[in-house]
C-alpha positions as CSV (number, residue, x, y, z in Angstrom):
1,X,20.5,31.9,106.6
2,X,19.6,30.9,103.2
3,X,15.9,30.6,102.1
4,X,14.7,29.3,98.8
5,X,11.7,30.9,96.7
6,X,9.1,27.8,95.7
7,X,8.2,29.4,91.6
8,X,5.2,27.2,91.2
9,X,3.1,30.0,93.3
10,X,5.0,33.1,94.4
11,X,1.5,34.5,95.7
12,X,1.1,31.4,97.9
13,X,4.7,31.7,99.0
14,X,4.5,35.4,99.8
15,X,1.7,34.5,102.1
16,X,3.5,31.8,103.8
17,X,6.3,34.0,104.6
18,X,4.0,36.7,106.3
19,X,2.0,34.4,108.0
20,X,5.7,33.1,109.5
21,X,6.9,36.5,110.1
22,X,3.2,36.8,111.9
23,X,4.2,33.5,114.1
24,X,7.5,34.3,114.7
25,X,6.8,37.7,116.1
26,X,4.2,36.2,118.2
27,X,6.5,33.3,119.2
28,X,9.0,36.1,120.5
29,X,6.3,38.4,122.0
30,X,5.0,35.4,123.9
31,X,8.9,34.4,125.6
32,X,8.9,37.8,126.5
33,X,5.2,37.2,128.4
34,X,6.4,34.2,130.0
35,X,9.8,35.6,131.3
36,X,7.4,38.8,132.9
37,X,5.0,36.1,134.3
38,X,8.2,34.1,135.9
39,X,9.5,37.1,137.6
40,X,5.7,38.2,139.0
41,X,5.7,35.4,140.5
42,X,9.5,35.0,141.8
43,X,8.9,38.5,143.4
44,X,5.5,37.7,145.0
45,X,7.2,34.2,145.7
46,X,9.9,36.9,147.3
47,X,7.8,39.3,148.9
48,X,6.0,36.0,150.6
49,X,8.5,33.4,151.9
50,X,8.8,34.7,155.4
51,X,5.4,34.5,155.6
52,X,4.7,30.9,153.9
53,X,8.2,29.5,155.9
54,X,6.9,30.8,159.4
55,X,3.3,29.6,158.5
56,X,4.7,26.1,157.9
57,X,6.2,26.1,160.8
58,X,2.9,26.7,163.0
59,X,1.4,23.7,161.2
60,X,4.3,21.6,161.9
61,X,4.1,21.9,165.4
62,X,0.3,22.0,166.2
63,X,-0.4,18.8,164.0
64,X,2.4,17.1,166.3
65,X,1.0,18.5,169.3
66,X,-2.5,17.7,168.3
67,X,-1.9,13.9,167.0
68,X,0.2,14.3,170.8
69,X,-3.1,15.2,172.5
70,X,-4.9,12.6,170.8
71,X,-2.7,9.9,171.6
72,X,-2.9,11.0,175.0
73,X,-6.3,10.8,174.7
74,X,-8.2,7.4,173.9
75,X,-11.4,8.0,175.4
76,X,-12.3,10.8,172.8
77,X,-12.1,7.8,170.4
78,X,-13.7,5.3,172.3
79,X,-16.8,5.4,170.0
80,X,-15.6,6.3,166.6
81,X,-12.1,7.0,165.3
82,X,-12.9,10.6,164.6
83,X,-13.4,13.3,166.7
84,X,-15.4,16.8,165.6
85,X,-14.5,19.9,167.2
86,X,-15.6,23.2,165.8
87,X,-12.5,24.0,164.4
88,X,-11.6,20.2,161.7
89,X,-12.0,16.8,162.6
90,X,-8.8,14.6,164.2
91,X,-9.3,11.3,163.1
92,X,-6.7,8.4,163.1
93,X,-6.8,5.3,160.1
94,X,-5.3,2.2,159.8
95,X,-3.5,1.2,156.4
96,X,-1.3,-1.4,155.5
97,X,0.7,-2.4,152.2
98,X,3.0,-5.3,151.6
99,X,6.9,-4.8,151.4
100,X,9.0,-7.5,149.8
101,X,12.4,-7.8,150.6
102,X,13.5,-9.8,147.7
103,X,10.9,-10.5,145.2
104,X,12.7,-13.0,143.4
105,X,13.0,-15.1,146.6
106,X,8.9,-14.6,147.2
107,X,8.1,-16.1,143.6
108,X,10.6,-19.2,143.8
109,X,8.9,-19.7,147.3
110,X,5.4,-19.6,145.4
111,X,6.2,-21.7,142.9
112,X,7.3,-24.2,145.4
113,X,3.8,-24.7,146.4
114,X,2.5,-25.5,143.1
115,X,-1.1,-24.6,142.1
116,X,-1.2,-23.3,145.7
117,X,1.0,-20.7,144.6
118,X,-0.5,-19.9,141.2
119,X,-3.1,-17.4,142.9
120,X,-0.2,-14.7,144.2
121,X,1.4,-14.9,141.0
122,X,0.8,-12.5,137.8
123,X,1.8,-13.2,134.7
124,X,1.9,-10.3,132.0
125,X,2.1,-11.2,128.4
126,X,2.2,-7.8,126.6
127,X,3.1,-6.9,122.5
128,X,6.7,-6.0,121.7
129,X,5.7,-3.5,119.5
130,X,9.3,-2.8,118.6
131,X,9.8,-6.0,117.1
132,X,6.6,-5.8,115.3
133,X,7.6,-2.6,113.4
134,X,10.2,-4.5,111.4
135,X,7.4,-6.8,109.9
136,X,5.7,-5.7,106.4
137,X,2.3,-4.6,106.1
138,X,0.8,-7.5,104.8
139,X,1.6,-9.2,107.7
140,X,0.7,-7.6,110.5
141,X,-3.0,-7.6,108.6
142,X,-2.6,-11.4,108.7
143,X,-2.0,-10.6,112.8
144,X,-4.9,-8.8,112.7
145,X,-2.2,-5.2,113.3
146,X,-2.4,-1.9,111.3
147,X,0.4,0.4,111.4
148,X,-1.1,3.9,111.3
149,X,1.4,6.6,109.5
150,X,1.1,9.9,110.8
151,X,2.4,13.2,109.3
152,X,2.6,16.4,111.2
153,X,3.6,20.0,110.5
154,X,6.1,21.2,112.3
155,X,6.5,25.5,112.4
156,X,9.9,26.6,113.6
157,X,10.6,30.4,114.4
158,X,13.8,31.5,112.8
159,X,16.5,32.0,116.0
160,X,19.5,34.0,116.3
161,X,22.5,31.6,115.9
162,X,24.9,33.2,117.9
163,X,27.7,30.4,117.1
164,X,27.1,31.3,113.5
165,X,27.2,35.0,114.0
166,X,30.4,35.0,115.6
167,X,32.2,32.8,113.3
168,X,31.0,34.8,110.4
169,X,32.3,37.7,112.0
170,X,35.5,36.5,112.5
171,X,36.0,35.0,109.4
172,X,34.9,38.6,107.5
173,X,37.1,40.0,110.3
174,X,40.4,37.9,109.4
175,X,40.1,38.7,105.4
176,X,40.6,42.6,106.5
């Protein structure tokens, strides 16, 4: 890896390269928390599966047995469509949505029956912002558009590069 020394300040530059070596270390010291963190919780994941799966299972089968016993059972629901017992409530809803085989089919259909139609059909008019890039500032003022510039800093730990490592090694290695 090849660095290069800014002159104007060397004081400013020596900074910059401990505050790096600060971030880098910290960049490294934090993988290695993460990785820990991942395998707490793939051993307590571990050391709790039998548990969770058998657990899932009981759920399973008493909320099928007890939407059973409440089928069974109008007359609990005669009054409301919840019943309270002390230990939840078993309630049952209604809800319905709209499937559409062929969409395309439904709007021709709609636009058959003319105004009628008009209220069951949206129409979306939205910005291509792609093609607007390519205009010049001047005239996406006139259309009432500002393109905002944005400039970030982007701080990138220094890596290993195995690749690189290798074939250096093997080049150095095939000059012997």
């Amino acid at each position: 890896m090849t660095t290069t020394t800014p002159t104007a300040d060397p004081a400013a530059y020596k900074n910059l390269v401990d505050l790096m070596a600060i971030h880098c270390e910290a960049t490294a010291r934090m993988s290695e928390l993460e990785n820990d963190l991942q395998q707490c919780w793939l051993d307590l994941v571990d050391a709790r599966r039998k548990d969770y799966a058998e657990l899932q299972g009981i759920l399973g089968n008493t909320e099928g047995a007890i939407e059973e016993a409440a089928i069974l059972n109008p007359q609990w629901f005669a009054k409301a469509k919840s019943l309270k017992t002390p230990y939840g409530t078993v309630a049952f809803r209604k809800a319905s949505k709209l499937e559409v085989k062929n969409e395309e089919v439904s709007l021709l259909l709609l636009e058959q029956l003319g105004q009628d139609g008009l209220p069951f059909v949206r129409t979306v008019k939205a910005l291509n912002l792609e093609a607007l890039e390519k205009l010049d500032d001047s005239e996406l003022e006139r259309l009432r558009i500002r393109r905002i510039t944005t400039e970030t800093c982007k701080i990138t730990p220094a890596k290993v590069d195995l690749g690189k490592a290798v074939k250096a090694a093997t080049a150095a290695e095939s000059k012997l």
